[in-house]
DOVEXGU-991490 format. One record per residue (C-alpha): residue in three letters; x, y, z; residue number from 1. Coordinates in Angstrom, 1 decimal. Each point is the difference from the previous one (the first is absolute). Layout:
SITE  code       u       v       w  pos
SITE   ALA       X       Y       Z  NUM
...
//
This chain:
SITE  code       u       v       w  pos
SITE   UNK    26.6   -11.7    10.5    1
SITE   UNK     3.2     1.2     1.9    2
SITE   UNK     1.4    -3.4    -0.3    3
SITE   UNK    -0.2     0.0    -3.8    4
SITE   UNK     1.5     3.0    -0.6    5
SITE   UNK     2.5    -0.8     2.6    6
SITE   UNK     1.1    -3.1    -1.8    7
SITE   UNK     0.3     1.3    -3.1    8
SITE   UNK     2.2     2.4     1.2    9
SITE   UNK     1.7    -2.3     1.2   10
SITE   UNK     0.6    -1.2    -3.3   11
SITE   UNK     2.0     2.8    -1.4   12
SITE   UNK     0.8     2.5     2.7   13
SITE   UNK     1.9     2.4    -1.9   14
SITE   UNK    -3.1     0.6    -1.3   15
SITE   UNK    -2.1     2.7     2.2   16
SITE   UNK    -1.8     2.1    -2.6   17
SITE   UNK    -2.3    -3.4    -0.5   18
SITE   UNK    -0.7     0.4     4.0   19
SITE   UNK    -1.4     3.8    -0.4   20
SITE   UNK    -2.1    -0.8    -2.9   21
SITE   UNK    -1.3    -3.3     1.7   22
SITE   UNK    -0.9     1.8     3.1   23
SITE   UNK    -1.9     3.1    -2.2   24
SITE   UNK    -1.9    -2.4    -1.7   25
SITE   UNK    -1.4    -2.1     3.1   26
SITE   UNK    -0.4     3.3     1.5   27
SITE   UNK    -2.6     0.5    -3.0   28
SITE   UNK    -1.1    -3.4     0.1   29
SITE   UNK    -1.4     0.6     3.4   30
SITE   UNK    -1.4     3.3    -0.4   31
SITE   UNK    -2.5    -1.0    -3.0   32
SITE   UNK    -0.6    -3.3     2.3   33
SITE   UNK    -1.5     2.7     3.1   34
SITE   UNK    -1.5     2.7    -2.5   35
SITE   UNK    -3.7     0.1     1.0   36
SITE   UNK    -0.8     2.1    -3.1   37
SITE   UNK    -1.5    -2.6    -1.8   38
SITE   UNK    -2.3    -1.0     2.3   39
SITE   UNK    -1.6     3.2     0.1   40
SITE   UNK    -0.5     0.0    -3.2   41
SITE   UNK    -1.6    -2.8    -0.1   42
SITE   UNK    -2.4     0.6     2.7   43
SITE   UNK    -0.9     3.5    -2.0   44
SITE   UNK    -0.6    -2.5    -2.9   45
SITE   UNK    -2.6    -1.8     1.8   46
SITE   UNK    -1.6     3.0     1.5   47
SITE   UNK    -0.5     1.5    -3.4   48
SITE   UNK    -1.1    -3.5    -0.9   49
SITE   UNK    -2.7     0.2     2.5   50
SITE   UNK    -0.8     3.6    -1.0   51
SITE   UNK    -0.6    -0.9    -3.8   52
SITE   UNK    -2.3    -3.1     0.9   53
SITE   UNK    -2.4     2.3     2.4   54
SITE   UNK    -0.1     2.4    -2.8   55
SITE   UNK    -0.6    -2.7    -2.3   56
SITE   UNK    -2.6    -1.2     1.9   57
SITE   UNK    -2.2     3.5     0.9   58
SITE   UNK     0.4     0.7    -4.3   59
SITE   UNK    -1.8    -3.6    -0.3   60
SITE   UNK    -2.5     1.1     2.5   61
SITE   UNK    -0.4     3.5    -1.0   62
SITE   UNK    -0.6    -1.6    -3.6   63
SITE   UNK    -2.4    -2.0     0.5   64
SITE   UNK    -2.4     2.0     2.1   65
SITE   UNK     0.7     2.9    -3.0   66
SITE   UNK    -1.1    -3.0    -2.1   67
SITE   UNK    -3.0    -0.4     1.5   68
SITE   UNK    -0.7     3.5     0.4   69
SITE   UNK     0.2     0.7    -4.1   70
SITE   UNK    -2.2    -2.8    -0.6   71
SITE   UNK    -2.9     1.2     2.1   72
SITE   UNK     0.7     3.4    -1.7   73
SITE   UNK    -0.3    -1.7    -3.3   74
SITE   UNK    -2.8    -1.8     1.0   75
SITE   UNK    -2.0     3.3     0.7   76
SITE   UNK     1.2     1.8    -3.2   77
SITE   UNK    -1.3    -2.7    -2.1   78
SITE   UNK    -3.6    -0.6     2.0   79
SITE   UNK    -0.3     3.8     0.1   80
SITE   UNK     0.1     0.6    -3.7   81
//
């Protein structure tokens, strides 16, 4: 990348402000390229992930056996009266 900004400065080299904002902007370019942040945030997205679908799954199994449990209920309601 130090070539191309090299050559272009070669170009025109009366012209150093272009060299500063070059440099600041590769300088950014590089820093968002090593930020880890959004890996992170995706592994938290996956964990929650996980999360919902094992609460998803102990409400379906919780459910059902409540289910079950109100029918037998029902059924001895109704035979009692």
């Amino acid at each position: 990348m130090k070539d191309v900004v090299s050559n272009l400065m070669d170009l025109n080299p009366s012209y150093d402000g272009g060299r500063h904002k070059m440099n600041t902007l590769i300088s950014k370019i590089k820093a968002f390229v090593n930020e880890e942040d959004g890996a992170s945030a995706v592994e938290y997205g996956l964990l929650v992930a996980g999360i919902a679908v094992a609460v998803m799954t102990a409400v379906y199994a919780i459910g059902t056996t409540l289910s079950t449990k109100f029918g037998e209920v029902n059924t001895a309601l109704n035979a009692g009266s």
